[in-house]
C-alpha positions in Angstrom: 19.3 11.0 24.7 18.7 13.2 21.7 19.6 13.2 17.8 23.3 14.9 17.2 22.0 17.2 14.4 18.6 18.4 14.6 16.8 21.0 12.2 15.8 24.5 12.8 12.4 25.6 13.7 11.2 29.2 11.9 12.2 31.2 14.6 15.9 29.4 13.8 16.1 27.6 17.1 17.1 23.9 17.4 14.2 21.2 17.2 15.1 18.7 19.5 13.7 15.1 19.2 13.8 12.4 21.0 16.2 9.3 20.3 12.9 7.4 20.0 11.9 9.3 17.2 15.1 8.1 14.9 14.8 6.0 12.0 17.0 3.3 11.8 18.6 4.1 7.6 16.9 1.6 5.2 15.6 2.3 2.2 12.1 4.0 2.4 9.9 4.5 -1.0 10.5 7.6 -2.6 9.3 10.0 -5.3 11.1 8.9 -8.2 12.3 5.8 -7.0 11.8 2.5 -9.3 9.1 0.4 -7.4 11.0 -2.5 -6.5 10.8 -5.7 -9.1 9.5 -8.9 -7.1 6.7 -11.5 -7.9 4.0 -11.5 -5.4 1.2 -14.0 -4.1 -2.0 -12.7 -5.8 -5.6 -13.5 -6.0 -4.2 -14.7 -10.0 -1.3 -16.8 -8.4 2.2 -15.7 -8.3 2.5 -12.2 -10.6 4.8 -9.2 -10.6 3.6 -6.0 -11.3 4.7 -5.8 -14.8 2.6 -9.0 -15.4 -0.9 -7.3 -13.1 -0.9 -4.3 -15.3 1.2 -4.2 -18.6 1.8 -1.1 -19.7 -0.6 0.6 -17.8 -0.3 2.7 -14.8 -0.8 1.8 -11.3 -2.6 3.2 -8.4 -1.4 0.2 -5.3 -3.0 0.8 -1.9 -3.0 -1.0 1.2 -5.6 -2.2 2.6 -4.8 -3.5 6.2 -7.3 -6.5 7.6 -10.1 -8.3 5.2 -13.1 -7.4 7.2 -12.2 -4.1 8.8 -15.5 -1.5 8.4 -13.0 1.1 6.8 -11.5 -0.9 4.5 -14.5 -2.7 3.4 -16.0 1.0 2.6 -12.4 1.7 0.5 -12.8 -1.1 -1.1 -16.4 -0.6 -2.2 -15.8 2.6 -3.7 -12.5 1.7 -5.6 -14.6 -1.4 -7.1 -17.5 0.9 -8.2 -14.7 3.2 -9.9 -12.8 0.8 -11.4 -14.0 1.4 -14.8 -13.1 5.4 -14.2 -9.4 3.9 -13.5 -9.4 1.2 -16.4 -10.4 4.5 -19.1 -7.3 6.1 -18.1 -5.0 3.7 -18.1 -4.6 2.7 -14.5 -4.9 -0.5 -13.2 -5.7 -1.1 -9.2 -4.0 -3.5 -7.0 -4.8 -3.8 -3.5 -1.7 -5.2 -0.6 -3.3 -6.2 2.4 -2.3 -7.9 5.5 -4.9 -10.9 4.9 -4.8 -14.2 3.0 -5.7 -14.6 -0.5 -8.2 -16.9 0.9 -9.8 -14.6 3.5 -9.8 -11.8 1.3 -11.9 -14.0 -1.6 -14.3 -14.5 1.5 -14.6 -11.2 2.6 -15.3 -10.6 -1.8 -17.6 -12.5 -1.6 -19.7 -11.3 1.6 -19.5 -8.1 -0.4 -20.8 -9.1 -3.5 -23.5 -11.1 -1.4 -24.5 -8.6 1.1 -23.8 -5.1 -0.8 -23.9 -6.7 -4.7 -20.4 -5.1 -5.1 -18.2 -7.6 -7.6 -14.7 -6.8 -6.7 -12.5 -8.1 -9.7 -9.2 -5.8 -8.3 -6.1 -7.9 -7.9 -5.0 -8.6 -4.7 -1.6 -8.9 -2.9 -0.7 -11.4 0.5 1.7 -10.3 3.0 0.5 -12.1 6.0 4.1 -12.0 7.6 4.5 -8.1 6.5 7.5 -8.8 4.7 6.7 -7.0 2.0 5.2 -4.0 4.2 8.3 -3.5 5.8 10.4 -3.2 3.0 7.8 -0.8 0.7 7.2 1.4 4.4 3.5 0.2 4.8 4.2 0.4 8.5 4.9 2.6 11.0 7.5 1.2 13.8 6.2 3.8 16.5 2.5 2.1 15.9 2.8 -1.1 15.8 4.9 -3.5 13.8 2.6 -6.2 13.3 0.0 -4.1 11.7 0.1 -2.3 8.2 -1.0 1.1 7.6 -2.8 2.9 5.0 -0.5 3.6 2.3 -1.1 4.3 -1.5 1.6 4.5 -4.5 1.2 6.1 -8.1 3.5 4.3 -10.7 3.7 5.2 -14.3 3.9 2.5 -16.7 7.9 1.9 -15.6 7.0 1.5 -12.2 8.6 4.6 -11.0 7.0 6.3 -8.2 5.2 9.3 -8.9 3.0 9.8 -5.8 3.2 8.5 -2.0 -0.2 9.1 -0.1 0.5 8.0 4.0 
């Protein structure tokens, strides 16, 4: 079964794709868009975003599972530039799959083992609920696993850059 409608490819042929390639229509983040308004489960206790970073800008990336070798190496190097972010005006908050409580573990192996001090704030979504709606996963993947997605907002929380 294919999709009704289907773009043309440079050569003005039809591009046909599979009926497993269809998205079901929900909203998806966009450029422009307002970031959703919601209190989450942070490393601080129950914030929004407004309340994590004031006036500031925001660079929010996921980072999947506490522990993973790639996103212990992310999380290194946006902890080392944090100060860089903090000069102009950005503020970092990490999403992640994990616990609060694993991810102050895997903090502290880091600070212990590599003498990193994270101090970014960190959101829970252990049941992905938040990942689905903000399209930090990718159905055709898996659907019990985030992926690596990053968001710019400007200090109104409108999105300004998406990084998949």
């Amino acid at each position: 079964m294919y999709q009704f409608f289907a773009p043309r490819s440079s050569t003005k042929s039809l591009v046909r794709l599979p009926a497993s390639y269809r998205e079901k229509s929900c909203w998806q983040p966009r450029l422009g868009d307002a970031f959703p308004y919601c209190t989450f489960n942070t490393n601080l206790g129950p914030m929004s975003l407004l309340e994590m970073a004031g006036d500031n800008w925001i660079y929010l990336f996921s980072l999947p599972q506490a522990f993973s070798p790639i996103c212990t190496a992310e999380l290194a190097n946006f902890s080392r530039h944090q100060a860089e972010f903090e000069r102009l005006g950005v503020k970092l908050v990490a999403f992640s799959q994990s616990t609060i409580e694993r991810q102050q573990e895997w903090h502290n192996m880091m600070e212990s083992q590599f003498g990193i001090s994270v101090r970014i704030s960190f959101v829970e979504d252990p049941d992905l609920s938040l990942a689905k709606c903000f399209g930090i996963l990718h159905p055709r993947e898996s659907t019990e696993s985030m992926i690596r997605k990053s968001f710019v907002l400007d200090s109104e929380h409108t999105i300004r850059s998406l990084i998949d």
